[in-house]
SEFIZA-3560 file (N, C-alpha, C; in Angstrom, 3 decimals):
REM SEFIZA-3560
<numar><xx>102.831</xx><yy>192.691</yy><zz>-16.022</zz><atom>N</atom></numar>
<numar><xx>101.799</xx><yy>191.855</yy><zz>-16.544</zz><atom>CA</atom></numar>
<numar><xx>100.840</xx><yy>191.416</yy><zz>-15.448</zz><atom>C</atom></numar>
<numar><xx>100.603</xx><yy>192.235</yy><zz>-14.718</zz><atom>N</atom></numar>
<numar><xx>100.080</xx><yy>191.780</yy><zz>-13.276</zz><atom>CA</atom></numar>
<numar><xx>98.268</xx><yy>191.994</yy><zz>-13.650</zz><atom>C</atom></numar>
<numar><xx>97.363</xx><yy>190.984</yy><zz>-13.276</zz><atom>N</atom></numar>
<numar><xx>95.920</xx><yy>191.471</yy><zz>-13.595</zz><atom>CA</atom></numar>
<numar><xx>95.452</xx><yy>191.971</yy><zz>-12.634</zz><atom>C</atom></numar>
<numar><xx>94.197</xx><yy>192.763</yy><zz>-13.621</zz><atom>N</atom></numar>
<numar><xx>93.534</xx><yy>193.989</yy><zz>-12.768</zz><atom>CA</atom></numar>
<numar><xx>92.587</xx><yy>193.462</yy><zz>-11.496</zz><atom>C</atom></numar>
<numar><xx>92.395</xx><yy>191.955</yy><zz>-11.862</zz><atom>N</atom></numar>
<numar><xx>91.771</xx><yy>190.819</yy><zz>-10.742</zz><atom>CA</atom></numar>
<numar><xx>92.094</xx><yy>191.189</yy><zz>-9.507</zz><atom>C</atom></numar>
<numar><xx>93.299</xx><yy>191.129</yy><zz>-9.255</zz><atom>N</atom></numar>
<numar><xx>93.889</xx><yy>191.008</yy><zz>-7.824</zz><atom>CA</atom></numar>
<numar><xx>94.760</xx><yy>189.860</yy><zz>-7.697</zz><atom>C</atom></numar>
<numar><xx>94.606</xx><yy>189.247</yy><zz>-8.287</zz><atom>N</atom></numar>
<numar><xx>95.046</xx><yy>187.658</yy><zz>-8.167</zz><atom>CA</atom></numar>
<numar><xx>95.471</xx><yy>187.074</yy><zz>-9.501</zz><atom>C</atom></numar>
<numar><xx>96.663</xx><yy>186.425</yy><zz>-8.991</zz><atom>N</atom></numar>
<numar><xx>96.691</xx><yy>185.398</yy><zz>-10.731</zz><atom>CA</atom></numar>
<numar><xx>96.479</xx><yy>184.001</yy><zz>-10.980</zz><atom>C</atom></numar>
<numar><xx>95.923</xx><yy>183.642</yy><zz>-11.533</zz><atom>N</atom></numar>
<numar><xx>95.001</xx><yy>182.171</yy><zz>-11.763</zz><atom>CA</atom></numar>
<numar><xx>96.700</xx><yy>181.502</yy><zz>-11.508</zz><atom>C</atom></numar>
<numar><xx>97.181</xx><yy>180.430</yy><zz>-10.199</zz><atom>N</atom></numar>
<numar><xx>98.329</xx><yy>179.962</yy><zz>-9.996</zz><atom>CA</atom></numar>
<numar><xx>97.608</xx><yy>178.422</yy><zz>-10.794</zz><atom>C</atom></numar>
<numar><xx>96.874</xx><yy>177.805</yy><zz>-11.182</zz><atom>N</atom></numar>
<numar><xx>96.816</xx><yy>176.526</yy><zz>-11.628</zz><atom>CA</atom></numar>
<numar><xx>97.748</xx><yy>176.089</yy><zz>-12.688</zz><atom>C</atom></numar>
<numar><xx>98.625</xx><yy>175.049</yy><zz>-12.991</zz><atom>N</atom></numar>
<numar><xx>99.268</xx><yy>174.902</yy><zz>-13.586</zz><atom>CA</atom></numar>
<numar><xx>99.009</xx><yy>173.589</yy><zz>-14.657</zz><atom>C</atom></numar>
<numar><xx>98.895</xx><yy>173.427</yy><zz>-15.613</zz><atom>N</atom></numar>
<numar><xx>98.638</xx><yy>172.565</yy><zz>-16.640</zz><atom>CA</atom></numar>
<numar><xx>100.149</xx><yy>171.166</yy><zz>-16.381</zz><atom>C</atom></numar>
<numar><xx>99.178</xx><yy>170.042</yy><zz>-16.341</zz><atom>N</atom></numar>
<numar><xx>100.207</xx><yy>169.506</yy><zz>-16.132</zz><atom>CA</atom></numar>
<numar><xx>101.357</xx><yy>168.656</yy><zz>-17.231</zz><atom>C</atom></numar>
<numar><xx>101.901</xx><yy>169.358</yy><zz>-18.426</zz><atom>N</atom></numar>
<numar><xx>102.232</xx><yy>169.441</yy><zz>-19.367</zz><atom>CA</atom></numar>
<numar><xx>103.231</xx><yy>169.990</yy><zz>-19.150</zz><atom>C</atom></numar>
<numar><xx>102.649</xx><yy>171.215</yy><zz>-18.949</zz><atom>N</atom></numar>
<numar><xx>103.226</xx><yy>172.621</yy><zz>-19.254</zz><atom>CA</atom></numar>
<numar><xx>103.768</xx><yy>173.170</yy><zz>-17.852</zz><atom>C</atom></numar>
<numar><xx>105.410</xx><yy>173.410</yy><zz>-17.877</zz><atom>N</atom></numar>
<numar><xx>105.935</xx><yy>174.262</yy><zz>-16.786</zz><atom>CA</atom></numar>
<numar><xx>106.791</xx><yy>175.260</yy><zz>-17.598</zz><atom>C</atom></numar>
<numar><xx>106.072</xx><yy>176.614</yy><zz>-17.081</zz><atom>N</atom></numar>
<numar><xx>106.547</xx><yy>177.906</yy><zz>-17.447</zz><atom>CA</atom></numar>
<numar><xx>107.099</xx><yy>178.364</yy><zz>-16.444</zz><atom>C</atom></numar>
<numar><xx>108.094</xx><yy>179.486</yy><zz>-16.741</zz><atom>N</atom></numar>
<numar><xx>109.079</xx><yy>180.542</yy><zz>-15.752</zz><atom>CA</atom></numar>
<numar><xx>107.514</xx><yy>181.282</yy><zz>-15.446</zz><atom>C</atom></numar>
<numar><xx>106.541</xx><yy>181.474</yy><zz>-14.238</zz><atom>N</atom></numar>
<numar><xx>105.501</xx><yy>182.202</yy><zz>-14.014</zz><atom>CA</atom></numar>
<numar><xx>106.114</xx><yy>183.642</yy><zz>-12.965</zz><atom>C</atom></numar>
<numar><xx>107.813</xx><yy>183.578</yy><zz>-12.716</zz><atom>N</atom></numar>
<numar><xx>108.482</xx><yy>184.493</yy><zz>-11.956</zz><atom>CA</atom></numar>
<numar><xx>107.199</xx><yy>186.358</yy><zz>-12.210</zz><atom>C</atom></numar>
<numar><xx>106.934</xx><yy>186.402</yy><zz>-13.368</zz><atom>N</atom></numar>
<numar><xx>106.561</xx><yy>187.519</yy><zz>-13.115</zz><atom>CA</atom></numar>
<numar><xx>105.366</xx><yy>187.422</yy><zz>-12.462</zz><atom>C</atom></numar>
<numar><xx>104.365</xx><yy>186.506</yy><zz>-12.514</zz><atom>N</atom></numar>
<numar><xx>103.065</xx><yy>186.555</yy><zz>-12.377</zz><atom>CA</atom></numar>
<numar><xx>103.441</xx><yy>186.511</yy><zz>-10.165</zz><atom>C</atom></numar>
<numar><xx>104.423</xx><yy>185.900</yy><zz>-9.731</zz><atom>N</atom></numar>
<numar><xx>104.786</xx><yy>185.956</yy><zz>-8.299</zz><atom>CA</atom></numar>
<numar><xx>105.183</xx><yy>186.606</yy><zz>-7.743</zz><atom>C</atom></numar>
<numar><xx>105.755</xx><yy>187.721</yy><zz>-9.069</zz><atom>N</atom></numar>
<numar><xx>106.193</xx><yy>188.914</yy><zz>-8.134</zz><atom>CA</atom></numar>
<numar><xx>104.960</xx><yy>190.077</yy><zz>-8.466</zz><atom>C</atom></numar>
<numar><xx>104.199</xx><yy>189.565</yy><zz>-9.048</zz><atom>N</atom></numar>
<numar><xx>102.805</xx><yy>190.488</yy><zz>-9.435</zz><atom>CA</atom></numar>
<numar><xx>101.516</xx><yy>190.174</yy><zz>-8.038</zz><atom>C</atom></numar>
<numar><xx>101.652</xx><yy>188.908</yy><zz>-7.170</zz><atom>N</atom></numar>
<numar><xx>101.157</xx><yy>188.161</yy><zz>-6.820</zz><atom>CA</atom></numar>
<numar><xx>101.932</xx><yy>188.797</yy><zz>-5.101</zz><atom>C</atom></numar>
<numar><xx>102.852</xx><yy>189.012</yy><zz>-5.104</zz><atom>N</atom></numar>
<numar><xx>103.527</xx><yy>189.171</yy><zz>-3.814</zz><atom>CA</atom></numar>
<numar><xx>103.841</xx><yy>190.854</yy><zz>-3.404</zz><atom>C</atom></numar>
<numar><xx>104.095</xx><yy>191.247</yy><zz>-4.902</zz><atom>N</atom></numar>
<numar><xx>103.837</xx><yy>193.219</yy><zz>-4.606</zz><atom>CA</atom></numar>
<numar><xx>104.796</xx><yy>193.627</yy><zz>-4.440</zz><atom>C</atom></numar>
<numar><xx>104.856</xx><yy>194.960</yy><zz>-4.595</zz><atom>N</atom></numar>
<numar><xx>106.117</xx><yy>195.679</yy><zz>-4.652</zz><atom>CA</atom></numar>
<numar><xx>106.615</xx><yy>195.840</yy><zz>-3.182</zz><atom>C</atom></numar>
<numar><xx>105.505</xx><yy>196.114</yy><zz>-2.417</zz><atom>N</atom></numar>
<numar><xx>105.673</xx><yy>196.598</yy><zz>-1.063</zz><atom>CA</atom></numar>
<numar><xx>106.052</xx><yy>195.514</yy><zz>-0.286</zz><atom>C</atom></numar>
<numar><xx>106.303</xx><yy>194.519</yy><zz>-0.232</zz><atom>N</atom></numar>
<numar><xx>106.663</xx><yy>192.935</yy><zz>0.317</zz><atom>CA</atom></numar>
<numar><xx>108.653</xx><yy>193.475</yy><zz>-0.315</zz><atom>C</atom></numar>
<numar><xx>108.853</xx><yy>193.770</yy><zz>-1.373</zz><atom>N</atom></numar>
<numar><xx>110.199</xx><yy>193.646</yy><zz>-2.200</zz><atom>CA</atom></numar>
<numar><xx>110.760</xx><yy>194.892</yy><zz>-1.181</zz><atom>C</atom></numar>
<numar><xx>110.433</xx><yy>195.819</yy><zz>-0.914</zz><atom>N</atom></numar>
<numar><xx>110.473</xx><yy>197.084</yy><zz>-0.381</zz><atom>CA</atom></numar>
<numar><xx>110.903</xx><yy>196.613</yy><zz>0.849</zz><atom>C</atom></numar>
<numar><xx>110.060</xx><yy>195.968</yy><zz>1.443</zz><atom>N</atom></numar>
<numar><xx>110.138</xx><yy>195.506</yy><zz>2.896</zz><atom>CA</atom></numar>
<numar><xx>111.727</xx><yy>194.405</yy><zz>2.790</zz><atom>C</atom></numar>
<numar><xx>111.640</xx><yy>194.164</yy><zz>2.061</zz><atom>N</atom></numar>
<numar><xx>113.159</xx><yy>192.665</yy><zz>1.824</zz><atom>CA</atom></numar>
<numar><xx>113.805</xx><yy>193.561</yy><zz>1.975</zz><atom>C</atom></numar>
<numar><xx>113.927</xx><yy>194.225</yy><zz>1.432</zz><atom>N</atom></numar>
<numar><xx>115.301</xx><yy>195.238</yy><zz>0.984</zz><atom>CA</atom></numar>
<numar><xx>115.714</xx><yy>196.311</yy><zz>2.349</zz><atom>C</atom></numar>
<numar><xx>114.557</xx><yy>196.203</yy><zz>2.842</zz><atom>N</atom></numar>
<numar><xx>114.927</xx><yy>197.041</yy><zz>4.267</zz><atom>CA</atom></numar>
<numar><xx>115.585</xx><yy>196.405</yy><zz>5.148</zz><atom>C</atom></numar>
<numar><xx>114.426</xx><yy>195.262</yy><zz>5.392</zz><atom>N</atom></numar>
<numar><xx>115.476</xx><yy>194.173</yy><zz>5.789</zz><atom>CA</atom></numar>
<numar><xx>117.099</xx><yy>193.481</yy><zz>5.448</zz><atom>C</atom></numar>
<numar><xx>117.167</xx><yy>193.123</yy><zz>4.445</zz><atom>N</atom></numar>
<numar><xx>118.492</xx><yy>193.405</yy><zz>4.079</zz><atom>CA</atom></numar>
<numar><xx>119.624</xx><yy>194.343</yy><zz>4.752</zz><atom>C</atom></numar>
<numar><xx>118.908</xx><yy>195.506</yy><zz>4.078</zz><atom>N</atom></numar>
<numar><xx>119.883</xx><yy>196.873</yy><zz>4.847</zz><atom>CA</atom></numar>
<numar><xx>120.131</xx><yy>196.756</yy><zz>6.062</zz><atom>C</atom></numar>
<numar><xx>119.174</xx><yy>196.407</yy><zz>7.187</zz><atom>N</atom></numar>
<numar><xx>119.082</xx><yy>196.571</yy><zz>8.965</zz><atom>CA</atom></numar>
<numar><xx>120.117</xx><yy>195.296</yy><zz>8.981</zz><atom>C</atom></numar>
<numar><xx>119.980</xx><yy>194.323</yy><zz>7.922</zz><atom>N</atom></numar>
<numar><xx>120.515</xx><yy>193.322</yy><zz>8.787</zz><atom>CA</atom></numar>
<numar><xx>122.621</xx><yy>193.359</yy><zz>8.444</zz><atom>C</atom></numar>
<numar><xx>122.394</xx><yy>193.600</yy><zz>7.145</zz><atom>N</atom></numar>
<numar><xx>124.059</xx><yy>194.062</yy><zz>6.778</zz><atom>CA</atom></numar>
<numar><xx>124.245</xx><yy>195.448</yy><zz>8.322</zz><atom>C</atom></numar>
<numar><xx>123.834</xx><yy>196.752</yy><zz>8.499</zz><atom>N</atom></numar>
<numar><xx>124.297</xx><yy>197.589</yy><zz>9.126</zz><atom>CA</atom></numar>
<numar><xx>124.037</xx><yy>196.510</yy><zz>10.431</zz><atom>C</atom></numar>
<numar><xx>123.736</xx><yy>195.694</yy><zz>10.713</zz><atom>N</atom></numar>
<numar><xx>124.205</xx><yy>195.195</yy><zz>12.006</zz><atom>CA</atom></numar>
<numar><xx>125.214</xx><yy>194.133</yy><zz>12.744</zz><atom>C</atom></numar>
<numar><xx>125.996</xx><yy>194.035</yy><zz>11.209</zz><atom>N</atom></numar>
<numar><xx>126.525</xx><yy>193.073</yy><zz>10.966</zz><atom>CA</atom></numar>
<numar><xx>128.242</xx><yy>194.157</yy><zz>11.101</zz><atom>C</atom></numar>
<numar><xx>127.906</xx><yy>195.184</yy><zz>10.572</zz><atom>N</atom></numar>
<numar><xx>128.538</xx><yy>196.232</yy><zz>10.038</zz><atom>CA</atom></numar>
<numar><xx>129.254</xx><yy>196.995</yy><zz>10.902</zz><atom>C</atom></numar>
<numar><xx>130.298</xx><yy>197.060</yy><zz>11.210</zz><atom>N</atom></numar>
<numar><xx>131.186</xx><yy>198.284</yy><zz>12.204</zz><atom>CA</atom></numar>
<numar><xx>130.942</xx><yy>198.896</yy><zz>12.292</zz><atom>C</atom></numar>
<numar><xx>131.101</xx><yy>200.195</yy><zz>12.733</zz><atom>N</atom></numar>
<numar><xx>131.228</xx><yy>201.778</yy><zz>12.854</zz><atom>CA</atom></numar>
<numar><xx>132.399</xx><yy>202.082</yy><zz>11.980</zz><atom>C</atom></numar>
<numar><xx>133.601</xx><yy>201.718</yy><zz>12.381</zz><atom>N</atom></numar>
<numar><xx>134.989</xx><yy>202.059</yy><zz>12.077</zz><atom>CA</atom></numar>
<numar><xx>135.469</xx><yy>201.154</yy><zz>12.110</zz><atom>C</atom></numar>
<numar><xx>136.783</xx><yy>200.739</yy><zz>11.219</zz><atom>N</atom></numar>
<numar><xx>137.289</xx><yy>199.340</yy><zz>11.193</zz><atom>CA</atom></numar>
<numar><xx>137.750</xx><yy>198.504</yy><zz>12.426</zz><atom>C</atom></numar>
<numar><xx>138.124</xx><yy>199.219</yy><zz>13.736</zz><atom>N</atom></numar>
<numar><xx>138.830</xx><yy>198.575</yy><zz>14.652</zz><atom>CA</atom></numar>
<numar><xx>137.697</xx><yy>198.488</yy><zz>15.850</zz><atom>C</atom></numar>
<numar><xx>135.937</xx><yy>199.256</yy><zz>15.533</zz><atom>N</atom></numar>
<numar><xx>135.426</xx><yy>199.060</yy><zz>16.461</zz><atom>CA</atom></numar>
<numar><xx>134.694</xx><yy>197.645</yy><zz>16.555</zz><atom>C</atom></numar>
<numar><xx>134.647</xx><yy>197.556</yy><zz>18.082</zz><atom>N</atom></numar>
<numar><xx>133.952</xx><yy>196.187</yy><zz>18.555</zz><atom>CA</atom></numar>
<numar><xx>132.951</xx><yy>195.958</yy><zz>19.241</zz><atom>C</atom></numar>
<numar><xx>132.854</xx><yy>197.077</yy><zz>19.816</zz><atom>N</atom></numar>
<numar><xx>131.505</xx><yy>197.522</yy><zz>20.577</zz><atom>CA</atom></numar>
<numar><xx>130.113</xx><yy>198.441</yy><zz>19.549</zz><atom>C</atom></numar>
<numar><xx>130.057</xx><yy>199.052</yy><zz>18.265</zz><atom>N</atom></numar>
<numar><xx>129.424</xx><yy>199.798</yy><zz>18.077</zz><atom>CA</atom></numar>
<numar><xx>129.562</xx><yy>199.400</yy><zz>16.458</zz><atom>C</atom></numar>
<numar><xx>127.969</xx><yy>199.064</yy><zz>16.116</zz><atom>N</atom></numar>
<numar><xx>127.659</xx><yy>198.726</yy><zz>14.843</zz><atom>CA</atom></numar>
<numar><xx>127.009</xx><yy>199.877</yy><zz>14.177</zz><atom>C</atom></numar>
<numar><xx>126.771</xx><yy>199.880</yy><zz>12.526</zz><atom>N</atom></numar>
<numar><xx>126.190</xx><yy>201.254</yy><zz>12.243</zz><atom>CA</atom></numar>
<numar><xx>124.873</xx><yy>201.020</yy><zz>12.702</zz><atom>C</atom></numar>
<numar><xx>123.741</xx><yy>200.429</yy><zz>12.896</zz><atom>N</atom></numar>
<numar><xx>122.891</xx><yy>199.972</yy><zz>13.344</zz><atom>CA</atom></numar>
<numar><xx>122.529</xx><yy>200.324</yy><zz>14.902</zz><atom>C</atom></numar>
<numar><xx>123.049</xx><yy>199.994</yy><zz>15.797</zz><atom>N</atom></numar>
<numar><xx>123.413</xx><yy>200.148</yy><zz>16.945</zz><atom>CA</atom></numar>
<numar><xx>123.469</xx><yy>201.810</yy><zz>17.321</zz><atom>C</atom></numar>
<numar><xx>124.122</xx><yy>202.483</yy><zz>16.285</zz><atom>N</atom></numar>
<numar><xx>124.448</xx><yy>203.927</yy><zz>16.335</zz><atom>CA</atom></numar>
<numar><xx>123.545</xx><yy>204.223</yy><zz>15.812</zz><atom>C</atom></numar>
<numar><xx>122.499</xx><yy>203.832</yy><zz>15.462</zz><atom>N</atom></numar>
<numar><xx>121.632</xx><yy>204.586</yy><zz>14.511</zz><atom>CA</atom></numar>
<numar><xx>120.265</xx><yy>204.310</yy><zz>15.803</zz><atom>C</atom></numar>
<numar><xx>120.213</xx><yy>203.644</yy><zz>16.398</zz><atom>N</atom></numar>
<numar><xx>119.251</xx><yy>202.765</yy><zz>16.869</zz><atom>CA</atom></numar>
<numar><xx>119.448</xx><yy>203.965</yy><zz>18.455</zz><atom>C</atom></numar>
<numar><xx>120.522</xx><yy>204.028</yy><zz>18.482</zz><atom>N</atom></numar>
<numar><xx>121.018</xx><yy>204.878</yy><zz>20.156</zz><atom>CA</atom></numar>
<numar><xx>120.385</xx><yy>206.655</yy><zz>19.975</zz><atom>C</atom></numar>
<numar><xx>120.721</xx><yy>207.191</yy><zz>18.330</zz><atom>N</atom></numar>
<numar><xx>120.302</xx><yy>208.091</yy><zz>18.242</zz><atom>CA</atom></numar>
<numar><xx>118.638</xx><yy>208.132</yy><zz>18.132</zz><atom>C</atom></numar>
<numar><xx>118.537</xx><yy>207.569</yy><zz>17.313</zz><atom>N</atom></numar>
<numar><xx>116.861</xx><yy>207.836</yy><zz>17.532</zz><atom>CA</atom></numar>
<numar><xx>116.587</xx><yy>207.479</yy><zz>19.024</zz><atom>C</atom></numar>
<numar><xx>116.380</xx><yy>206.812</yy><zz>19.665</zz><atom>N</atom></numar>
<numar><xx>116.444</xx><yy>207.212</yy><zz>21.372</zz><atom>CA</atom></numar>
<numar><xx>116.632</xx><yy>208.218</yy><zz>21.919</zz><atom>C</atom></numar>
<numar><xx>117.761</xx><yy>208.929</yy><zz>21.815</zz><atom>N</atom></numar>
<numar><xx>117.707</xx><yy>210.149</yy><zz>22.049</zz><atom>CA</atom></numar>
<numar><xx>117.384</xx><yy>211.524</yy><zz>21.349</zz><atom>C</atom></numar>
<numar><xx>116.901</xx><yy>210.789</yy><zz>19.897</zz><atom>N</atom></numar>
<numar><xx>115.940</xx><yy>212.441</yy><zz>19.521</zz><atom>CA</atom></numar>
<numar><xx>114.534</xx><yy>211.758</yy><zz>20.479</zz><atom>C</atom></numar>
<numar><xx>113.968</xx><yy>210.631</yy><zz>20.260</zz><atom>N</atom></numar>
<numar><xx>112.640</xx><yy>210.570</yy><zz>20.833</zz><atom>CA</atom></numar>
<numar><xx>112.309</xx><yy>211.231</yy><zz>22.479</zz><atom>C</atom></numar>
<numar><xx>113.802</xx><yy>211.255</yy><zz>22.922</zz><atom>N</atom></numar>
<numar><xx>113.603</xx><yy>211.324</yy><zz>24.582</zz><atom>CA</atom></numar>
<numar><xx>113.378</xx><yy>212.615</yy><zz>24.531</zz><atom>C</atom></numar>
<numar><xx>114.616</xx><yy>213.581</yy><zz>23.812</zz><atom>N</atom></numar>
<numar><xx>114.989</xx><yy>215.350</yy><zz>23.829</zz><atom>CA</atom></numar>
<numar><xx>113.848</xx><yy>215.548</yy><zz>22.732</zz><atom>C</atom></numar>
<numar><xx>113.171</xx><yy>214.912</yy><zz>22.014</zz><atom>N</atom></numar>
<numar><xx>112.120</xx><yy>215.500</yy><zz>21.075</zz><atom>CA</atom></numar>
<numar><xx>112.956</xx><yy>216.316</yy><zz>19.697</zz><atom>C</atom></numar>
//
């Protein structure tokens, strides 16, 4: 329900309080939700082991070491 404006009229009647949840996520974009969710992910895999007994090496960490070394070897 998002308008073709760009923008959604946020003024609120002071009477009237509606659930406006869609008009904020029409208002904030998909690509903002996209970005959460990445975030999310980076922040669980860094939180996240490798293997149950490791202590030194997160999946994050391992992921973060390899791209380093494709960027270096190309």
């Amino acid at each position: 329900m998002c308008e073709s404006q760009g923008y959604v009229d946020c003024t609120m009647d002071d009477g009237v309080e509606e659930d406006r949840l869609e008009d904020m996520i029409c208002d904030v974009g998909t690509k903002s939700f996209t970005q959460a969710q990445g975030y999310e992910s980076m922040s669980s895999d860094a939180e996240t082991h490798l293997y149950p007994r490791s202590t030194n090496f997160t999946r994050l960490s391992v992921m973060l070491r390899l791209m380093k070394l494709k960027t270096i070897n190309g």
